[in-house]
N, C-alpha and C positions, 0 to 999 in steps of 0.2 A: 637807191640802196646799193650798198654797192658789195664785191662779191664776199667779203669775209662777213657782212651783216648777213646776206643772204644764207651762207655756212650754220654762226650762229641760230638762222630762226629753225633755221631746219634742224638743228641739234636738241632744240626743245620739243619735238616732237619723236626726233629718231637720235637720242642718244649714243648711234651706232655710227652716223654719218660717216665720220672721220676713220673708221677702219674699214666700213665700205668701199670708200674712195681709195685711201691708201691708205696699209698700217702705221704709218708714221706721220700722227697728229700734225705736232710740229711745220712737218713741211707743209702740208697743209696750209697752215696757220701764216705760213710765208707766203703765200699762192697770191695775196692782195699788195705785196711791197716786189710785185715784178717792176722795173723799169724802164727798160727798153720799149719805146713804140711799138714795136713790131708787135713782142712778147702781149702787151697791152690788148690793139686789136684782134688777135688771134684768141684771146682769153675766152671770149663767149663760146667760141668755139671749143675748145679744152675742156670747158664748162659741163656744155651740152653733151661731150662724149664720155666723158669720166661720170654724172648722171645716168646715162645712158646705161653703161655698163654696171654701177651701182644696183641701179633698179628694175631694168629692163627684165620681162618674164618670158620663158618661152612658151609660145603658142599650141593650146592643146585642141586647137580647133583649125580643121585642115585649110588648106585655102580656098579651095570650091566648094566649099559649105558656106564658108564667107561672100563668097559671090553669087551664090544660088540664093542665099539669106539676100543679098543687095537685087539682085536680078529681082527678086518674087514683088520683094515693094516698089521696081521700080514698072514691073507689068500694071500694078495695083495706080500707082499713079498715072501711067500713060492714059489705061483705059477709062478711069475716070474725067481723064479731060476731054479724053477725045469723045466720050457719050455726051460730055456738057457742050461741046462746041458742036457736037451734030444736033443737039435739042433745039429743036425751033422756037424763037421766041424767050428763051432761058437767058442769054447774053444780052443785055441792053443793045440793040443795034445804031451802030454809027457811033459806038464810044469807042475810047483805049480800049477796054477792056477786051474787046474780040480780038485782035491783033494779039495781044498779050496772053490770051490763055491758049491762043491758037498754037504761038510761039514754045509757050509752055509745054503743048504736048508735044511740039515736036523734040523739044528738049532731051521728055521723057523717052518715047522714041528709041532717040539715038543714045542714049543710056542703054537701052533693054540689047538693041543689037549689039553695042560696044560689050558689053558684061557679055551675052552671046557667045560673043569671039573670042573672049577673054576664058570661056571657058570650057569650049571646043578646042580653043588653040594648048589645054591645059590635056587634051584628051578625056577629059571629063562628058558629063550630058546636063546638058543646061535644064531646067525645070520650064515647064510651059503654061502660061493659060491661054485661056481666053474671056474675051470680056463679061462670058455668062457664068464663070467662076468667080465671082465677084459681086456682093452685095454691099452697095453704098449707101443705105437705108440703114445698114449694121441693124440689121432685125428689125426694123421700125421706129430705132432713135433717131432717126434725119428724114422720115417720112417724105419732106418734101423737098431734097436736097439735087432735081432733078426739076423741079416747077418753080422755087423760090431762089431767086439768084442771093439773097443773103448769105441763105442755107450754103448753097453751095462752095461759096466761098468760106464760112465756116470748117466746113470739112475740107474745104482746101489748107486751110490754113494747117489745119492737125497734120494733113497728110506732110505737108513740108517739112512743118518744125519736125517731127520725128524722124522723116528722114535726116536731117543734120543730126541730129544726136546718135542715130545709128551710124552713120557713116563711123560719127567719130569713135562711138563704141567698137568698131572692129577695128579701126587703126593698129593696136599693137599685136593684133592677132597676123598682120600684113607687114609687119619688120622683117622679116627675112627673104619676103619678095619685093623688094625695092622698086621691080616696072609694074605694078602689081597696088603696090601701094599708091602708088605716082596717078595710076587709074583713078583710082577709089580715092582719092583728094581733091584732084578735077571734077570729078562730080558732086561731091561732096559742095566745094564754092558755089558750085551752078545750084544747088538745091538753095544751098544759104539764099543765094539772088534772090532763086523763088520765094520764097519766104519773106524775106523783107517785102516785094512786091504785092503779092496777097494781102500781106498787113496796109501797106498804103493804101490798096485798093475799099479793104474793108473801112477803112476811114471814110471814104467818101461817100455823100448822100448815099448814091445807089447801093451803095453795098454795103450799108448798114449804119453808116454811121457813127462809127466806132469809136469816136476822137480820141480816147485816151490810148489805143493802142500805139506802139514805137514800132521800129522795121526791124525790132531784137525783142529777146524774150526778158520782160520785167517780173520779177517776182516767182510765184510758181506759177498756177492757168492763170494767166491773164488776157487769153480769147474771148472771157463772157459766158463760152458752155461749159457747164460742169460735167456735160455726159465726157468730156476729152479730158477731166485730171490727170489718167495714166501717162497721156503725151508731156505732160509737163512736170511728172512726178523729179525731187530732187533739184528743180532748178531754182529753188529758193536756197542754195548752198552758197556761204558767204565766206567759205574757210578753203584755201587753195596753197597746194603746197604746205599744209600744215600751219599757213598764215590766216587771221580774219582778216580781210578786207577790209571790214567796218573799223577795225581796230586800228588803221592804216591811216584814220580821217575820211576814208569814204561813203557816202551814203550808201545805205539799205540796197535803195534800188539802184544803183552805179554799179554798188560789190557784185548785186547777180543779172546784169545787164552787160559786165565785163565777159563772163565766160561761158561759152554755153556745155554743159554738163552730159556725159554718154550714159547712150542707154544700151544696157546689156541686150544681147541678142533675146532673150529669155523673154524682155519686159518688151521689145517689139514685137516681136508673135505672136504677145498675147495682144497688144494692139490691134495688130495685123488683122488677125484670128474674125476679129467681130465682124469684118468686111470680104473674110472668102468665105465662100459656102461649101 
């Protein structure tokens, strides 16, 4: 597709496009008959900044709230792995999988210190737990989520995918901090990793079985638990940029396995919420 189609589809939805961009349609309209090479490769760029500035909001949510928000799920994740990989007998031994989730919390770890710094170095006071601030039972819906390695991995699974969707739900609240943001994107991939990982892993015999799961999120829950819909709430959204996907020639599950979808700070807490005590 190329950029004056792109222009148009978006005009079907935002009527305004072309005085956002610039008051003068017209040139606009010319933006696709540049010539010069140079002019050519530099276009995505021009693109992305004239969007940018179109639609970009400013942030009404300070930056260390955004990071104490990031910091609190990533205490919630460390500690939970690091209770699973002290549980005796919990990890299949002699598999991948001990390496792997060992790995994982160190992951989380060095997230919790890195946000830490990130927000001492802000003069701010970072939020603290500790592991006994945290119920992963979430009131007795994962009852065994400490004895049964499926389980576990189940609630692994939620805690990832949700973190990638928070990450990416604070992204524009972190435009105006560029090293700040730069943070909070680096982690962000590393959770993604996790996530697809846990998904492979629940594939196999031990841990559950799962075959039809992918290392991205199909459809909306496609985990298996219903008690996690909230983690997957909206990712059966098939319409991006004001375009359907499905309407593009792509399938169903292709449209919502292409993007993964943010979740408001609002709609993690309350995720959150069921696992601190």
């Amino acid at each position: 597709m190329n950029i004056i189609n792109i222009l148009e589809e978006i005009e079907k939805v935002d009527g305004e496009v072309y005085e956002r961009l610039s008051p003068r349609r017209a040139a606009m309209k010319q933006f696709y008959n540049i010539g010069s090479k140079v002019a050519v490769v530099a276009a995505p760029l021009a693109m992305g900044t004239m969007f940018k500035k179109a639609y970009a909001q400013t942030s009404t949510v300070a930056v260390e709230d955004v990071l104490n928000f990031a910091l609190t799920l990533e205490y919630l994740e460390y500690y939970f792995y690091q209770t699973a990989v002290a549980t005796s007998g919990l990890i299949p031994a002699g598999t991948p999988a001990v390496a792997a989730l060992t790995n994982i919390r160190d992951h989380e770890l060095a997230h919790v210190n890195l946000l830490k710094g990130a927000i001492t170095g802000l003069g701010k006071t970072p939020v603290s737990f500790v592991a006994a601030d945290f119920d992963y039972t979430a009131g007795g819906a994962f009852s065994t989520v400490f004895s049964d390695y499926k389980t576990l991995l189940a609630v692994a699974q939620a805690f990832e995918d949700t973190g990638v969707r928070a990450y990416k739900g604070q992204a524009g609240n972190l435009l105006a901090t560029p090293s700040v943001l730069q943070t909070a994107l680096q982690i962000h991939s590393v959770e993604a990793r996790h996530a697809s990982h846990i998904r492979q892993m629940r594939k196999a015999p031990a841990g559950g079985g799962v075959t039809a799961l992918k290392p991205w999120i199909t459809g909306a829950n496609d985990s298996g638990v219903p008690a996690v819909d909230p983690v997957y709430a909206g990712e059966d959204n098939v319409t991006q940029g004001g375009v359907s996907i499905t309407s593009l020639g792509v399938s169903l599950n292709a449209a919502t396995e292409s993007f993964d979808e943010p979740l408001t700070m609002a709609q993690v807490n309350a995720i959150a919420s069921l696992f601190i005590r």
